[in-house]
C-alpha positions as CSV (number, residue, x, y, z in Angstrom):
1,X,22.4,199.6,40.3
2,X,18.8,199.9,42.1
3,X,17.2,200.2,38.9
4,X,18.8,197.3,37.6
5,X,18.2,195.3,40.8
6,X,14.4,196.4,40.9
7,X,14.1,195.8,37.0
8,X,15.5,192.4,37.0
9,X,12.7,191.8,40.1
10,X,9.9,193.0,38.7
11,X,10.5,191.3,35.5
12,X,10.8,187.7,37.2
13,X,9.2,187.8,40.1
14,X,5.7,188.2,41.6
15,X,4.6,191.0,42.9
16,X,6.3,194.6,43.5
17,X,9.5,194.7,44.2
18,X,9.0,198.2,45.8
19,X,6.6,196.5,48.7
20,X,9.6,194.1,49.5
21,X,12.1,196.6,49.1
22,X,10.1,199.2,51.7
23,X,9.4,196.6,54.0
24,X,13.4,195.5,54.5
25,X,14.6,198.6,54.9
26,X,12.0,199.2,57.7
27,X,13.2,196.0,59.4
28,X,16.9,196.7,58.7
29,X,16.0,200.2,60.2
30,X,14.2,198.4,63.7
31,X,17.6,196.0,63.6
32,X,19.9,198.9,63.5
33,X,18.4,200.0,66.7
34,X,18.0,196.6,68.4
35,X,21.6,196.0,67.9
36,X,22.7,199.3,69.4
37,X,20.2,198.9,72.2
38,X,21.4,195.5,72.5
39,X,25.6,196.6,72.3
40,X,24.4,199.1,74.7
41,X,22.8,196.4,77.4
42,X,25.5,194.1,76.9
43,X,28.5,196.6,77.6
44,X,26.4,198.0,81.3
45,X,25.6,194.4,82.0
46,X,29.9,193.0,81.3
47,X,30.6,196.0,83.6
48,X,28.4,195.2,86.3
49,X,30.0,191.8,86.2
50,X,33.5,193.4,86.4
51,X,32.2,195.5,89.8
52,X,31.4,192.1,91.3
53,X,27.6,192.7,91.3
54,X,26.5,189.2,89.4
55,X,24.0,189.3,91.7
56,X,22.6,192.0,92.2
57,X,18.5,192.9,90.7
58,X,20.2,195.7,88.5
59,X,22.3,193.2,86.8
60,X,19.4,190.7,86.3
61,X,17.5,193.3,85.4
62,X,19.9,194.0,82.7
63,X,20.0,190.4,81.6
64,X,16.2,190.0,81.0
65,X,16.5,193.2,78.6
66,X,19.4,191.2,77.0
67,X,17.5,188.3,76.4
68,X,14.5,190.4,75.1
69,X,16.4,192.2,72.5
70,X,18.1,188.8,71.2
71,X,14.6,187.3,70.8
72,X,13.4,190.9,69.0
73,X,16.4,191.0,66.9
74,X,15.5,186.8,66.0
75,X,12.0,187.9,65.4
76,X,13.5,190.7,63.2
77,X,15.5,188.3,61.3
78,X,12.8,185.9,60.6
79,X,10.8,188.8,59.2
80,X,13.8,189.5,57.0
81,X,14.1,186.0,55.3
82,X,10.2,185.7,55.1
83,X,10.1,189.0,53.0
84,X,13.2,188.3,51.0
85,X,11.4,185.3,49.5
86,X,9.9,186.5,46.6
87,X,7.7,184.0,44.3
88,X,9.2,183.7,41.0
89,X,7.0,184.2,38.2
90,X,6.3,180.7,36.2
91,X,8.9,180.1,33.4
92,X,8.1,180.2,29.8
93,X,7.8,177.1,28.2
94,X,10.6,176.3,25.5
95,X,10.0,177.2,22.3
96,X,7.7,180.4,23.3
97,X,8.1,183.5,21.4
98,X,9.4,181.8,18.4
């Protein structure tokens, strides 16, 4: 199915497909571990709420690392669609290759 995939890009497209490909799977790679991190933050941070410490630095602490990893995982997810955009290769006009 890769093959096919990559064949079907390379044959329409601009560009390598291979360069696109390797560059989303890094960035699906770095948002596999910003949305752990970020599960992570966000489970410490509901039970600190639960213990009644809303307050407390540790908790704001944990809510500024929260709101870091949403904005990495937005930047992440930009990155994604700006790769994803491959420029198609100009279309034959009619009538070429008769």
């Amino acid at each position: 199915l890769w093959d096919a995939m990559e064949q079907a890009i390379a044959k329409n497209y601009v560009g390598s497909p291979q360069a696109a490909l390797a560059r989303l799977a890094r960035i699906l790679d770095d948002l596999d571990e910003v949305d752990r991190a970020l599960g992570e933050l966000e489970t410490r941070y509901e039970l600190a709420l639960g213990e009644g410490k809303a307050d407390s630095n540790g908790t704001k602490k944990l809510q500024k690392e929260i709101d870091e990893r949403r904005a990495r995982r937005d930047q992440l997810l930009a990155e994604a669609d700006k790769v994803a955009l491959l420029d198609l290769k100009p279309a034959a006009p009619a009538g070429a290759g008769k």
